[in-house]
C-alpha positions as CSV (number, residue, x, y, z in Angstrom):
1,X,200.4,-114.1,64.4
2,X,202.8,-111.0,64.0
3,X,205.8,-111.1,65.9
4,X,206.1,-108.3,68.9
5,X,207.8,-105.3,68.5
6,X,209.9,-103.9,71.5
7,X,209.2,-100.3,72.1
8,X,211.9,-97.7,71.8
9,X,212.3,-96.0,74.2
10,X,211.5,-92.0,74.2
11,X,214.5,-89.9,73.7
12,X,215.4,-88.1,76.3
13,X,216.7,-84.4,76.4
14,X,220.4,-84.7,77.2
15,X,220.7,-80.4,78.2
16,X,217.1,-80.1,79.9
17,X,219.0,-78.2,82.4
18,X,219.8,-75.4,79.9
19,X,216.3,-75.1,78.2
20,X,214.5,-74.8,82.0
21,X,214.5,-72.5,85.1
22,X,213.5,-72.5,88.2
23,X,209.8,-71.1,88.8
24,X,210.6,-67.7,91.1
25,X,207.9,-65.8,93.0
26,X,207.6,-62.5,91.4
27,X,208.0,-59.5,93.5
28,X,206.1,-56.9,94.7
29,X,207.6,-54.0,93.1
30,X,207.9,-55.5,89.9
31,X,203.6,-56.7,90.1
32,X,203.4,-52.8,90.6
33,X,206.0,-51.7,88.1
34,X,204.1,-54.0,85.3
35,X,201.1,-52.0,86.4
36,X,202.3,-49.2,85.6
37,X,203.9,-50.0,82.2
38,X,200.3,-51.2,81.4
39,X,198.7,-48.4,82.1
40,X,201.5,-46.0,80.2
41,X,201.0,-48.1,76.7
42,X,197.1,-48.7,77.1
43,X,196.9,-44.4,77.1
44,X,195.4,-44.6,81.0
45,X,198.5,-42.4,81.8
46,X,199.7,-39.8,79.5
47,X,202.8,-37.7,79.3
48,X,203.0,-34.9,81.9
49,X,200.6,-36.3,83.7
50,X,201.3,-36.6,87.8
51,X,200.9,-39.9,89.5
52,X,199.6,-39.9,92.9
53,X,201.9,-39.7,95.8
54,X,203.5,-42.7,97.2
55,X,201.5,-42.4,100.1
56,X,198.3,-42.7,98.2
57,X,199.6,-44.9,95.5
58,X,200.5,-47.5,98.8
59,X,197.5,-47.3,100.2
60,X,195.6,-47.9,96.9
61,X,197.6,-50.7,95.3
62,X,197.5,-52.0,99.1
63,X,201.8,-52.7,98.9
64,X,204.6,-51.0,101.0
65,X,205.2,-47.6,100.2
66,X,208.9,-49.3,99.9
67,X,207.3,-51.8,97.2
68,X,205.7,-48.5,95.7
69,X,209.7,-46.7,95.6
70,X,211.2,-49.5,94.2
71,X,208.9,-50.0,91.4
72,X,209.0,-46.4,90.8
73,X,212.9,-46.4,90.5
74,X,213.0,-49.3,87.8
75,X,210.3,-47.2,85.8
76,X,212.5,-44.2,86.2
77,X,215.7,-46.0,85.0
78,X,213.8,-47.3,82.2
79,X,213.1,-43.4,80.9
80,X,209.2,-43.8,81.5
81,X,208.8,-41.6,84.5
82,X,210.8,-38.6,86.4
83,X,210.9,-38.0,89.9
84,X,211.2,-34.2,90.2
85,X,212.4,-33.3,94.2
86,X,209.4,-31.2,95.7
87,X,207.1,-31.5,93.0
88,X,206.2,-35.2,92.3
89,X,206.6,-38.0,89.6
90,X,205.1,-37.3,86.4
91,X,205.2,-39.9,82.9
92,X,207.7,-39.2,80.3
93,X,207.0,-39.2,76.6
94,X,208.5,-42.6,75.3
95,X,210.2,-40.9,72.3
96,X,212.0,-37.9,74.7
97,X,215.5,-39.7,75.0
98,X,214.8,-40.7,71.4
99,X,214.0,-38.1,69.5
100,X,214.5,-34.8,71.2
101,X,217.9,-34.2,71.8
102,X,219.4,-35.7,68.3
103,X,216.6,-33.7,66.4
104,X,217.7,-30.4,68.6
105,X,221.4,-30.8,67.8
106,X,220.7,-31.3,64.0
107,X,218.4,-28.4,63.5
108,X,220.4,-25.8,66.0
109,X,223.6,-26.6,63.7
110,X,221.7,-26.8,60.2
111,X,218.6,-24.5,59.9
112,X,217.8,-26.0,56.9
113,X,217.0,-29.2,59.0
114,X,213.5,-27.2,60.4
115,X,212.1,-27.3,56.9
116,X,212.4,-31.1,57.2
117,X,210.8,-31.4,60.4
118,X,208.5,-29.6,59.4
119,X,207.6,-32.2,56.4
120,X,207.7,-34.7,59.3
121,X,204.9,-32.5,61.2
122,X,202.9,-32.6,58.0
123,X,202.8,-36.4,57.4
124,X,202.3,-37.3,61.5
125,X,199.9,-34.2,62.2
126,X,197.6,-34.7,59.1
127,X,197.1,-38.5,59.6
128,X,196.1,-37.4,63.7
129,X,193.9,-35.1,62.7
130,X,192.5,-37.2,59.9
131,X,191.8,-40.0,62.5
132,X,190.4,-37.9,65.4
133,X,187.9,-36.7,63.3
134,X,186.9,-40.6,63.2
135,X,187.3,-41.3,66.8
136,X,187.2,-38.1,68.8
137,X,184.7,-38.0,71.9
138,X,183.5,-35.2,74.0
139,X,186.3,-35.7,76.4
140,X,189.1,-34.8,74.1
141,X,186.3,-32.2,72.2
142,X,186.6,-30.6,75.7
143,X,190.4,-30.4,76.0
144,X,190.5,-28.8,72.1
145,X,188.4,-26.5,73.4
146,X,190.1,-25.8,76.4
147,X,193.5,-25.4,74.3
148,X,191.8,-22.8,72.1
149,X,190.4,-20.6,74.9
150,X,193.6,-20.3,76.5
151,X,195.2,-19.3,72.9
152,X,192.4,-16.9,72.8
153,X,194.4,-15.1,75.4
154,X,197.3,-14.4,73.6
155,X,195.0,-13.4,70.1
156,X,197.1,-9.6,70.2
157,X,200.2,-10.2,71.5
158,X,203.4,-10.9,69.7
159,X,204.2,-13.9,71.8
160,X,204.0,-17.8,70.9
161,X,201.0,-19.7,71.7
162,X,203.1,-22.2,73.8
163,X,201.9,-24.1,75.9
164,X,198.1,-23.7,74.5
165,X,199.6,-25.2,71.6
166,X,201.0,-27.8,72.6
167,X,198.1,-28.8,74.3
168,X,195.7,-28.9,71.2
169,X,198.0,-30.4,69.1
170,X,198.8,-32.9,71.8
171,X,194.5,-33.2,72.3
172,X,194.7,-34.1,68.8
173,X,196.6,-37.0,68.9
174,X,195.2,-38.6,72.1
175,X,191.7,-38.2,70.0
176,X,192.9,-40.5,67.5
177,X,193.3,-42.9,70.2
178,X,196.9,-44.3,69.3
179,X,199.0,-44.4,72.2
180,X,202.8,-44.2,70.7
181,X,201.2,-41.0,68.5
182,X,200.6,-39.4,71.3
183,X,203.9,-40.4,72.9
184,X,205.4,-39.0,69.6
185,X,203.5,-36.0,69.6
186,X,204.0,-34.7,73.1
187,X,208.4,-34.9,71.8
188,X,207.8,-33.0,68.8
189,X,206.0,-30.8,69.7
190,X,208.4,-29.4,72.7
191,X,210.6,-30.0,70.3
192,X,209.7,-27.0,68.1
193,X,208.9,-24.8,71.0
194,X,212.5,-25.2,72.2
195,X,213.6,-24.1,68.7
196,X,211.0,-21.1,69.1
197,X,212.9,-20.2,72.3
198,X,216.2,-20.7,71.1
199,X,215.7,-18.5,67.9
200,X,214.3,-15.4,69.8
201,X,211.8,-16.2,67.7
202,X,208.4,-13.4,68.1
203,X,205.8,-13.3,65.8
204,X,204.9,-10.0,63.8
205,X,201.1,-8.4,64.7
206,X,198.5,-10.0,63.9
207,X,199.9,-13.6,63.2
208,X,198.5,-14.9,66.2
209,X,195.0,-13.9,65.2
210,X,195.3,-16.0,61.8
211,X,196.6,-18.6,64.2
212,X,194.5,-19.1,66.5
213,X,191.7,-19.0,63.7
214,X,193.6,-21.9,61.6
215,X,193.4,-24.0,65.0
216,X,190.0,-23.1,65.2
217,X,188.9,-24.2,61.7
218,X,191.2,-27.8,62.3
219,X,188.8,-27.9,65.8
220,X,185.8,-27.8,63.7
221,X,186.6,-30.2,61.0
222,X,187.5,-32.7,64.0
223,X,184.2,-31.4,65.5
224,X,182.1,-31.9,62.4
225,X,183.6,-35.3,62.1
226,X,185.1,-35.0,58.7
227,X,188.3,-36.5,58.2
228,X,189.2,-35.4,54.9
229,X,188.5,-31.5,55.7
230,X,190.6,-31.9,59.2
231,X,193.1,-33.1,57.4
232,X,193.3,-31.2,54.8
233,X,192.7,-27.8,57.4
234,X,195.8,-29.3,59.7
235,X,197.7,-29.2,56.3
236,X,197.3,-25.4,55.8
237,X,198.0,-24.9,59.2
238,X,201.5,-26.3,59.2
239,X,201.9,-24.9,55.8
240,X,201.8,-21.0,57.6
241,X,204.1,-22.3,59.7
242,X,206.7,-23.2,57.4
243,X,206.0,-20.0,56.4
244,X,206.5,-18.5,59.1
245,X,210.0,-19.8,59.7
246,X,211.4,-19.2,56.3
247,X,210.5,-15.0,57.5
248,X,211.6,-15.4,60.2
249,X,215.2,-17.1,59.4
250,X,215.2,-14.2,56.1
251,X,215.5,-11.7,58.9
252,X,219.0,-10.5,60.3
253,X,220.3,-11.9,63.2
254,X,223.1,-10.7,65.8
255,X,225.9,-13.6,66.0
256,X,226.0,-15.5,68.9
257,X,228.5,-18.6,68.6
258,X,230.4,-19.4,65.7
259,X,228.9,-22.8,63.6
260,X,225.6,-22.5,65.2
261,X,221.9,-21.7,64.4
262,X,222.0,-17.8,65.3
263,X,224.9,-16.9,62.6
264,X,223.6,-19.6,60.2
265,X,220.2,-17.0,60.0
């Protein structure tokens, strides 16, 4: 017969109190503020979109409309929303606080800077294009087409497409149905409409027209559902616009400020 063996005893954790916490009740606001982080990365809610009142957001979420302010303040702190006085709340692009002002400094002081932004354009806006024409649906077929009629507007003047532009572009990336892109897109692309501003810059006659036709042709080649002909249609497109830029810096400028973009062109 073996002899018995004592059982040792199980060690115990000596710092359990460092390694646990106490189980807390999470609050309102922050149930509401998760909500609305989840509905920011899954796409629901896109940048420059509006949310509701707080009102209606109260009565829907079925919380206090203080619950509703207090969650709204934590996402504003956290650079995901802004609260604009007499207008509303509306979603902030992710990469805004990021991106937009560095990139702005850099490219007002060095012009040369554009041409690399514009390389950055290439790579990001040829892959969204490329992927859309995978994944678009008639939803985002709609806003392309909405983008393009409201370019259609501006076919003979000698101003930018704006806004329009923006839009398509922006339509572009939501249709290849990556959130962050479209985060990132929405930054870049005010990004080169504030350097449009800032340079004066107008277009000569008639560049609109080949424009507005190049957005067309990327539109189709989405459309058509061919990746390797949207792609290779947003390429061209991007490539006028470097274009563009190098005539339009090549032309004399009246100094403004010493060490900045208007007496570096």
């Amino acid at each position: 017969m073996r002899p018995f063996k004592k059982k040792r005893p199980l060690k115990r954790i000596s710092h359990h109190r460092n390694v646990f916490r106490p189980v807390t009740k999470k609050k309102i606001f922050d149930e509401v503020y998760d909500q609305l982080i989840s509905l920011i990365s899954n796409g629901k809610l896109k940048p420059g979109e509006q949310l509701p009142s707080e009102r209606v957001l109260a009565i829907d979420l079925k919380v206090s409309r203080q619950s509703i302010r207090e969650a709204l303040k934590k996402a504003e702190s956290k650079g995901l929303i802004k609260v604009r006085q007499g207008e509303g709340t509306f979603i902030l692009s992710a990469a805004k606080d990021l991106m937009e002002s560095p990139f702005l400094t850099m490219m007002t002081e060095e012009v040369g800077k554009i041409y690399e932004f514009i390389e950055i354009r290439k790579l990001i806006e040829a892959w969204c294009a490329e992927k859309a024409a995978e994944f678009t649906t008639a939803k985002e077929l709609k806003k392309m087409e909405k983008a393009l009629s409201e370019m259609e507007k501006l076919i003979d003047s000698r101003e930018i497409l704006g806004k329009p532009d923006i839009d398509f572009h922006i339509a572009i990336a939501e249709a290849s149905h990556n959130t962050l892109m479209v985060h990132m897109m929405t930054t870049i692309k005010q990004i080169f409409l504030s350097m449009f501003k800032i340079s004066n810059f107008t277009r000569r006659p008639g560049k609109n027209r080949i424009l507005i036709k190049q957005h067309q042709e990327i539109y189709e080649a989405i459309k058509s559902r061919n990746p390797k002909l949207a792609r290779q249609k947003m390429e061209s497109h991007l490539q006028f616009i470097e274009s563009e830029w190098r005539e339009e810096i090549s032309r004399p400028r009246v100094k403004k400020r010493s060490g900045s973009f208007f007496n570096k062109i």
